[in-house]
N, C-alpha and C positions, 0 to 999 in steps of 0.2 A: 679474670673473667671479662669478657670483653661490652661493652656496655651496648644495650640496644635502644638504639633510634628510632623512632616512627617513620611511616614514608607517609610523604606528604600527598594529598590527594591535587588531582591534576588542576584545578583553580590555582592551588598554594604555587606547586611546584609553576606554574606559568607566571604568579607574581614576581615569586623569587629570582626569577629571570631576569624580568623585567628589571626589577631594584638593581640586579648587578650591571644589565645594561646600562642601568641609568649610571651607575658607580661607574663602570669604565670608560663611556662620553664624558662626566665629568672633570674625571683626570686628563683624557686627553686635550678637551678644551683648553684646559689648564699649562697644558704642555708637556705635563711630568711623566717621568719612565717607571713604567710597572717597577724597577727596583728601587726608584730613589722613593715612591710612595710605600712601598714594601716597608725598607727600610725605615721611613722615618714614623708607620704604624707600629714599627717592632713586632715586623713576621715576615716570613719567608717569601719569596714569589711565588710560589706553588699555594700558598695561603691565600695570598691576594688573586691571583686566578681563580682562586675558588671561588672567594667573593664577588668576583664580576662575573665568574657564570650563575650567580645565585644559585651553590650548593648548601642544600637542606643543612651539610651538615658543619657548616661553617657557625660557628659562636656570633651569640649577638655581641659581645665584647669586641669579637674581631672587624663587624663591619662600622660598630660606634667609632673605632681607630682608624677605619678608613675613612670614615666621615669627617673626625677630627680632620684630618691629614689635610683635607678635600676643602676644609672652612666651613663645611655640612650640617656639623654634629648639630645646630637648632632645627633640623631638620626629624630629627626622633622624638623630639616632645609632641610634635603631631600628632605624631601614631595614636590613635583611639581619640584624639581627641573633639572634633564633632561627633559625638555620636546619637547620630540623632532616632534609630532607632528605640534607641536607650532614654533617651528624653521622652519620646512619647509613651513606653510602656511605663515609667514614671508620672507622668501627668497623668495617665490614668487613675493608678493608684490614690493619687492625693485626696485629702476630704474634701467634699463638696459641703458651702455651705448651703441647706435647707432655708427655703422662706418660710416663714409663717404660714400657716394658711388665709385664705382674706378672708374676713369676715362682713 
């Protein structure tokens, strides 16, 4: 039975673009050939053209291997992490302390 994937809504699918653009500038500044960085993520070239068009359905395993490849890979511990949305719905939450009243 063949497994079902979401489709990504059109924000995602235009980031995911983006990332793999950014993945295939990478490499070429670099100088490397779609097969020697293929090859040394351990996947196919038809895999790695996935991942530079930023296809939905490529594994996050697969483009962490191209990051490695690429010298990148600290580049994933980013992800989420200002979030500053998330901080302020938190500060909210927190106790406030109360003054006394003056007397």
């Amino acid at each position: 039975m063949p497994r079902k994937t979401t489709v990504p809504l059109p924000p995602v699918s235009r980031l995911l673009a983006t990332v793999g653009e950014n993945v295939r500038l990478a490499r070429k500044r670099r100088g490397f050939s779609a097969t020697v960085v293929a090859a040394r993520a351990g996947m196919s070239r038809p895999t790695l053209a996935a991942v530079e068009r930023g296809d939905p359905r490529v594994t996050l395993g697969a483009l962490a291997n191209v990051l490695h490849t690429l010298g990148l890979e600290k580049d994933l511990s980013l992800l989420g992490r200002d979030d500053e949305l998330g901080r302020k719905l938190q500060d909210l939450n927190l106790p406030h302390e109360r003054r006394p009243p003056r007397t």
